[in-house]
N, C-alpha and C positions, 0 to 999 in steps of 0.2 A: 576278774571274777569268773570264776569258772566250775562246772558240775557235770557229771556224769548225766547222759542223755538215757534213758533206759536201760543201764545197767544193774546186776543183780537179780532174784529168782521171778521175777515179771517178763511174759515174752510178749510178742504178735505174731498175727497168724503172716503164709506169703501175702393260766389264773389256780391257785392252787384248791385242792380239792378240799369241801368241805369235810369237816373232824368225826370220827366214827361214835357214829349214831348211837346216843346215851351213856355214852361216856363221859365220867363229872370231870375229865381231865385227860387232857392227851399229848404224847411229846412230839406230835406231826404238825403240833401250832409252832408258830415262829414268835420268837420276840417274848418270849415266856421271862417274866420276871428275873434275876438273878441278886441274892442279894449278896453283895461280897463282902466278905468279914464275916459272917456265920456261923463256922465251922469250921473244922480242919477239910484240908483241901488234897484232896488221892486223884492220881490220872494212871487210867490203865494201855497199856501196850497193844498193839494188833492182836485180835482173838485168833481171825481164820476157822471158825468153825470149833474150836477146842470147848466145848460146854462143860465139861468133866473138870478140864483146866481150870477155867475160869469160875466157877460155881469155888473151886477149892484153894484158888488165890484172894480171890474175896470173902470168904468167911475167915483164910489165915489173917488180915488186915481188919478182921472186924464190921465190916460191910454189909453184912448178911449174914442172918442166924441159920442153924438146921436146916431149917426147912427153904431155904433162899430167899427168905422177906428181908427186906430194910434194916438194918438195926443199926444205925448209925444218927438216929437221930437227924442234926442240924448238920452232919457233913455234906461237901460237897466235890462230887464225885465226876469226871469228863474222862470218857471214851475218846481214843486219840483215831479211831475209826480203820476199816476193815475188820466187819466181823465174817464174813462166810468166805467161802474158796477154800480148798485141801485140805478143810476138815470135817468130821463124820456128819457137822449137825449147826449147821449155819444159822437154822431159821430161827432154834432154840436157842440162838445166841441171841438173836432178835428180838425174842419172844420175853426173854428174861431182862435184857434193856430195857426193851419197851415198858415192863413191870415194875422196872426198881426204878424207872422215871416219876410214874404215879405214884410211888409209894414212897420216895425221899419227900415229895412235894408234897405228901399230906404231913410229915414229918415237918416239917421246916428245914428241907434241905434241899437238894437236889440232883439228879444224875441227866447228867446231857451227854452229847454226843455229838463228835466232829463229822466230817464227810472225808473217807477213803475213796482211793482209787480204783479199790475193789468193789466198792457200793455202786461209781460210777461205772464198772465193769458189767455188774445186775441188771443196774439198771436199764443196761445197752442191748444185754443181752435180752431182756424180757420185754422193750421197747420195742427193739429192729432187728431180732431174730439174724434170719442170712441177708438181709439188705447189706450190699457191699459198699466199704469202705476203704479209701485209700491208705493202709500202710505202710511202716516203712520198707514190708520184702514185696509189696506189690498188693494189688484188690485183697483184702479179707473181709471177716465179719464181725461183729461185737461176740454174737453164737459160738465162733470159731476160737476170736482171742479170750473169752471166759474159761473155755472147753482145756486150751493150751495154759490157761492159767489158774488150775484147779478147782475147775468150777464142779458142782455133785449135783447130779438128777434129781437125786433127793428133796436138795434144799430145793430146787425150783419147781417140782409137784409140789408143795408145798406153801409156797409161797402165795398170800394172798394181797389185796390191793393194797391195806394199810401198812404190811412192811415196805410196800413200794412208795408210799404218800410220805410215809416215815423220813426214807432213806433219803427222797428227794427234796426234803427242807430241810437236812440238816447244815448246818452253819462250817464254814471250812475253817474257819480262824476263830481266837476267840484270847480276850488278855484275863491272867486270873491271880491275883497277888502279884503283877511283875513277872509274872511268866506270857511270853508269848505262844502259843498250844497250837501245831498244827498236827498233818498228819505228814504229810510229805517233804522231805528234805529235802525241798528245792527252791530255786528263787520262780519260781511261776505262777506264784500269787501274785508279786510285783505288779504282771500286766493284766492285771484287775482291779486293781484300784491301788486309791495310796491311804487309805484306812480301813482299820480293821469289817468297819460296816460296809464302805461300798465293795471289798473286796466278794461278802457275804451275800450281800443285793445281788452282785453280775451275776454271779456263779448259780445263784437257785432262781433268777430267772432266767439265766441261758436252761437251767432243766425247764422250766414250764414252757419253753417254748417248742420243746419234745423233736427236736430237730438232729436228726442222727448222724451230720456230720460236726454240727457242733460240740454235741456230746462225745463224739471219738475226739475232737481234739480237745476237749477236757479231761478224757481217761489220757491221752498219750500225755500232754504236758504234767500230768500229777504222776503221772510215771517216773518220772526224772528223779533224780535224786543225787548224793552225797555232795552236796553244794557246801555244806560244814564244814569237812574231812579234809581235806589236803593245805598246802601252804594258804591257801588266801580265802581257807574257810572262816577264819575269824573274823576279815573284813567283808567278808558276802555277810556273816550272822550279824554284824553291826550294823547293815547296809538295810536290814529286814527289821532289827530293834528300832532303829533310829524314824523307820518311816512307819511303822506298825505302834511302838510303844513298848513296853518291857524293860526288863533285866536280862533275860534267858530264854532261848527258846525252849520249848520240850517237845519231840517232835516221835512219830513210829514211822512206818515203811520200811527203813534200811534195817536189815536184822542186826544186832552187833556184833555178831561173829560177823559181817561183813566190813563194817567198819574198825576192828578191833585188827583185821586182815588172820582170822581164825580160819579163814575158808581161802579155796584158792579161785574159788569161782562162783557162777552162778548155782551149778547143780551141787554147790553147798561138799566138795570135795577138799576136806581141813588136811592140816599140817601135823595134827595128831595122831598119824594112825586109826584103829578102829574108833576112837573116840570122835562120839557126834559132832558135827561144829560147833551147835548150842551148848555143851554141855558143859563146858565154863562160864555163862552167865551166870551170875550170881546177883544180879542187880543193874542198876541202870547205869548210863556211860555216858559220863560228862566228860565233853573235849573239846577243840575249838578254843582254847582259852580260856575252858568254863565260860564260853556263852551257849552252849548248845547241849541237854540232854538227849539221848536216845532211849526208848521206849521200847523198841521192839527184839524181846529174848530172844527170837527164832522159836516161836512153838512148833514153827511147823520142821524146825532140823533136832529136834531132840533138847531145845534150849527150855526156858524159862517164862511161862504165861509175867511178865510185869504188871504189879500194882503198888505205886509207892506216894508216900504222902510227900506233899511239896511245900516246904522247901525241902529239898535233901541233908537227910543231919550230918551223912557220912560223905565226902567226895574227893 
């Protein structure tokens, strides 16, 4: 069993808090009902900041009317997580989650949201600033590896407590019709538990214990990735259904022009000529033996914001 250690457009540098006051509903609570069977069931791909994007993948899917409210009824909707970094308007990605969480649930539906390694990246970053950390090219900082991995001033003037309270309960695993849903393509949930709940316990009480070495090595291990992809990714995917539960994973982080081998590297330098790496997405990328989808178009190389309903009709 084997995967790529921080490979791909990711680098390095050299008690939970009570629920925002009079609000009849908030998606920073844990443990929030889920009913399965409901609805039809859409998971969306890494944002990165794309609000423009996303706003106009989700009303193509029917998700969202005009004006970006709910209109889905009893669907049920899961963010594969990473919404801000390298793009214009992070916190409006946030901001519009945060919304269509309350507004599925008055519906009888619901929109959740997994935990990215860019979330843990914010989180580090707005926690322990230049407090230094051990990585792999020598001392950095959370400040510094954010900065190196498209973090926007913007988003973090911006930024207030309950996107942070948000960001740090949300669930990193989660099973949905037989789908196993993370965000990272890698086996390092493994050594967090061996169900889908304690995996979700360790992880968001290692965040409340707001300890900033623990938290870098949660951003580096969810750094990892393409554990699916090569000869013995079918047996690593089997290795994760079999102790987790599922059919299939469905997972973002790894773009798929990098898994597809569209690109020849990290700075996203394709085999097409002037054509972007993204710009053959067309859809999601089941491989692995068909245990494994990927989720993430590359919005940020010119690819494809993903929103698709699961099960996949087309693969």
């Amino acid at each position: 069993m084997t995967q790529g250690a921080g490979e791909g457009p990711d680098v390095w540098p050299g008690g939970a808090e009570p629920a925002v006051p009079g609000a009849p509903y908030t998606p920073t609570e844990r443990d929030l009902p889920v009913i399965e069977g409901a609805g039809p069931l859409y998971v969306v791909g890494d944002v990165h900041g794309y609000l423009e994007e996303l706003r106009a993948a989700l009303r193509e899917a029917g998700l969202i009317d005009g004006s970006d409210a709910w209109a889905a009824g009893n669907a049920r909707l899961w963010f594969l997580g990473d919404f801000t970094d390298r793009g214009p308007d992070g916190v409006g990605v946030l901001d519009l989650v945060m919304r269509l969480s309350a507004e599925a649930a008055a519906a009888g539906g619901y929109c959740k949201a997994l935990l990215g390694n860019h979330e843990l990246l914010l989180l580090g970053a707005c926690r322990f600033g230049d407090a230094p950390v051990e990585s792999a090219a020598g001392t950095g900082s959370f400040k510094t590896a954010w900065l190196l991995n498209g973090g926007q001033h913007s988003d973090m003037e911006r930024l207030e407590d309950h996107h942070l309270q948000w960001m740090s309960r949300l669930d990193s695993l989660a099973l949905a019709d037989g789908h196993l849903l993370m965000h990272s393509d890698t086996t390092s949930y493994l050594e967090y538990g061996s169900t889908v709940e304690d995996v979700n316990d360790a992880i968001w009480q290692a965040l409340q214990r707001n300890d900033v070495e623990e938290t870098w090595e949660l951003f580096r291990k969810f750094t990892k990735r393409f554990a699916f992809r090569d000869d013995a990714g079918p047996q690593t995917a089997r290795e994760l259904l079999d102790t987790y539960g599922g059919r299939r994973i469905v997972h973002g982080h790894s773009p798929i022009p990098y898994l597809t081998g569209e690109t020849g590297g990290a700075d996203g330098d394709g085999e097409g000529g002037d054509e972007p790496p993204g710009a053959r997405v067309t859809g999601p990328y089941v491989y692995a033996d068909s245990l494994a989808v990927a989720m993430d178009g590359g919005v940020t190389m010119a690819g494809k914001l993903l929103v698709a309903s699961l099960p996949l009709t087309q693969e």
